[in-house]
C-alpha positions as a LaTeX table, in Angstrom:
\begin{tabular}{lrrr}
\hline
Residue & $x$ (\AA) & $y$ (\AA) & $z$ (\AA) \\
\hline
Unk1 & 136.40 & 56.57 & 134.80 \\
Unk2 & 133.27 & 55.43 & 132.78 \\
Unk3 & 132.11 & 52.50 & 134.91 \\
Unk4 & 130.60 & 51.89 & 138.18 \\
Unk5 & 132.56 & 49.36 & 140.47 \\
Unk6 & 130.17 & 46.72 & 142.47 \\
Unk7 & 131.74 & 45.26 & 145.81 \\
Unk8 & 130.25 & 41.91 & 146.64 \\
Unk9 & 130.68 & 40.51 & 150.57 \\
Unk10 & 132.75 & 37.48 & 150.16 \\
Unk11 & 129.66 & 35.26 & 151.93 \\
Unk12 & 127.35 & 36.92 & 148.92 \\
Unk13 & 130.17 & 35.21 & 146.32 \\
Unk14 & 130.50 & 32.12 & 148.34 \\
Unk15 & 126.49 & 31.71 & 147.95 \\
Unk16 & 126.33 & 32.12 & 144.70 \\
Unk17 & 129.10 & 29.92 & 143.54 \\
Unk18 & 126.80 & 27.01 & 145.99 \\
Unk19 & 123.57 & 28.17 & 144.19 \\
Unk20 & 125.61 & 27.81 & 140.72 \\
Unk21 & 126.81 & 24.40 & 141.79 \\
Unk22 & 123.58 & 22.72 & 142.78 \\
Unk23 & 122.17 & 24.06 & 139.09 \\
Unk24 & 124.97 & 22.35 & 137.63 \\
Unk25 & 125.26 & 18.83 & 139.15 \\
Unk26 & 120.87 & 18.64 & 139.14 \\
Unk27 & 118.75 & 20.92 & 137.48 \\
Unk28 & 121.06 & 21.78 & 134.70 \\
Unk29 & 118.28 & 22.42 & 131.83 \\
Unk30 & 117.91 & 25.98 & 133.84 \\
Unk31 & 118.85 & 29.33 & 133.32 \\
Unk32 & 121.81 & 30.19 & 135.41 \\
Unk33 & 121.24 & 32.88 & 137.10 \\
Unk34 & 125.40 & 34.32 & 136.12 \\
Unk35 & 123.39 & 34.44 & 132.68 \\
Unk36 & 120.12 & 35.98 & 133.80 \\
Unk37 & 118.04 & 39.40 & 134.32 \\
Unk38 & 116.76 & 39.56 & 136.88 \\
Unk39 & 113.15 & 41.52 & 137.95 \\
Unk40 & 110.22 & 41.47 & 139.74 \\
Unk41 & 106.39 & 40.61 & 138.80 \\
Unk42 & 105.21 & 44.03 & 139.78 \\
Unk43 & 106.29 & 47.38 & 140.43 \\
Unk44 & 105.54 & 46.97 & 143.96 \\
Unk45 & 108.06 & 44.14 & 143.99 \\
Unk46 & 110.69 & 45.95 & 142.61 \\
Unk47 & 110.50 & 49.32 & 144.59 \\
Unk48 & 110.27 & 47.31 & 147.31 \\
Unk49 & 114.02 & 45.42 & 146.03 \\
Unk50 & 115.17 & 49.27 & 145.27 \\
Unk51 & 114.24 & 50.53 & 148.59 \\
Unk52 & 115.59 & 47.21 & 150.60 \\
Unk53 & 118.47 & 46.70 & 148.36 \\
Unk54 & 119.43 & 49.89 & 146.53 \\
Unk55 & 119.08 & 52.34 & 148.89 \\
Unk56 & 116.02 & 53.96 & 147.16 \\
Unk57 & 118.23 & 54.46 & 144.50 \\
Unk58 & 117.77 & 53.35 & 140.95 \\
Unk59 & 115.15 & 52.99 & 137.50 \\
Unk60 & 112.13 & 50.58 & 137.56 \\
Unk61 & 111.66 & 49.78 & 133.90 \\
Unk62 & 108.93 & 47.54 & 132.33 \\
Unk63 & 110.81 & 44.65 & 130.18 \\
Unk64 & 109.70 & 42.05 & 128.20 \\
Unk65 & 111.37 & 38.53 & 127.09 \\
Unk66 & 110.49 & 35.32 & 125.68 \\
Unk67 & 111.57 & 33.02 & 128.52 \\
Unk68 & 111.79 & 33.38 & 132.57 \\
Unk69 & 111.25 & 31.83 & 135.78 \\
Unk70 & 110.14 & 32.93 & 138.94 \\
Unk71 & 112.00 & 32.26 & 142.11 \\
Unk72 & 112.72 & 32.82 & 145.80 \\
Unk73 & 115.30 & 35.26 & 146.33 \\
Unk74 & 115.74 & 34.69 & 149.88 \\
Unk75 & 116.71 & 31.27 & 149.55 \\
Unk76 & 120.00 & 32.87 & 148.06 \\
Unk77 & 121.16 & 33.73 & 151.63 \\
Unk78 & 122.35 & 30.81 & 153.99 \\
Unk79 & 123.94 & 29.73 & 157.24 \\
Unk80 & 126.18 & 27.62 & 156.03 \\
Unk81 & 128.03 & 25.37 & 152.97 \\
Unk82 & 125.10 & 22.80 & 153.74 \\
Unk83 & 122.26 & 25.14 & 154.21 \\
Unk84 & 123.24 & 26.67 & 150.72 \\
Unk85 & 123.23 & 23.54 & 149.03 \\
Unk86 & 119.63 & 22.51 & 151.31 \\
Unk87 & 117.80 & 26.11 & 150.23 \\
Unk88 & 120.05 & 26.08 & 146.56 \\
Unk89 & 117.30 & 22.29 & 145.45 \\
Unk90 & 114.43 & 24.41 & 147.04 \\
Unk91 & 115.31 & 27.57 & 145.07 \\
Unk92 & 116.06 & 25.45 & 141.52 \\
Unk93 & 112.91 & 23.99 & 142.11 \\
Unk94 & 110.98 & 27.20 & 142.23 \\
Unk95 & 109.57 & 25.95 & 146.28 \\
Unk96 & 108.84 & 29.49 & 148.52 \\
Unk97 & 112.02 & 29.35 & 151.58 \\
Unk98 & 109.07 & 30.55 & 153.89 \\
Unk99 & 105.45 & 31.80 & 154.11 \\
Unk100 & 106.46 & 35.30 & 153.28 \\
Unk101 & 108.71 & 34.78 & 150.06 \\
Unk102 & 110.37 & 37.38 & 148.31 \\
Unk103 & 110.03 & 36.53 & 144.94 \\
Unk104 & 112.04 & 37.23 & 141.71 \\
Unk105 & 112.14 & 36.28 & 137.89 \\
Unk106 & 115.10 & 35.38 & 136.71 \\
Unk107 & 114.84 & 36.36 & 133.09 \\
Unk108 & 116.68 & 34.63 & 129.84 \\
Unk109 & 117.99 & 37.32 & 127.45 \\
Unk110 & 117.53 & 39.27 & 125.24 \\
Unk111 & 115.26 & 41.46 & 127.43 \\
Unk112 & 113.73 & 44.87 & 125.85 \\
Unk113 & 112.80 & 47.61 & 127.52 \\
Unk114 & 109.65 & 48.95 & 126.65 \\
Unk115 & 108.81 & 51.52 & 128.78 \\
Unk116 & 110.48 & 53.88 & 132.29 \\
Unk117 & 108.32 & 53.02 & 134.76 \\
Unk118 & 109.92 & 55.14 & 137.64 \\
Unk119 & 112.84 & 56.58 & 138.29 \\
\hline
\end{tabular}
């Protein structure tokens, strides 16, 4: 068929939409992350995404881009409406959720690829 379909959970949707919501009404000057790349700092990092998230599955590539932020992915996932909007200010902030963050950059394209790390 020439494409891949992606299934999201509805709670995964339901998060983001909250996470999209608190960057609009307060920290609107950032990169929304419906508009973003997203990576990790080092290759550890991102086999460790691949192996958690992607089944072991998938390319690690080394990118480069002009603008990006780094962030705590974990804070994506919540309890609850309130919790998402609670963890949603600590993520747009660029605050850790915990002592053992998992962290990501969300980068602002373009984004080049400039060389196959793995896969």
């Amino acid at each position: 068929s020439g494409y891949e379909e992606t299934r999201y959970e509805p709670s995964s949707v339901l998060f983001e939409a909250g996470m999209e919501l608190v960057r609009q009404a307060e920290f609107e000057d950032e990169q929304s992350r419906f508009q973003s790349y997203f990576g990790g700092r080092t290759f550890e990092e991102a086999d460790r995404y691949r192996q958690q998230y992607r089944g072991g599955d998938g390319q690690i590539v080394e990118v480069e881009c002009e603008s990006f932020e780094v962030r705590d992915m974990d804070l994506v996932e919540a309890a609850s409406f309130i919790d998402i909007l609670r963890k949603g200010r600590k993520y747009w902030e660029g605050e850790a959720g915990s002592d053992d963050p998992t962290w990501e950059v969300l980068m602002q394209p373009p984004v080049e690829v400039v060389d196959i790390v793995d896969g």
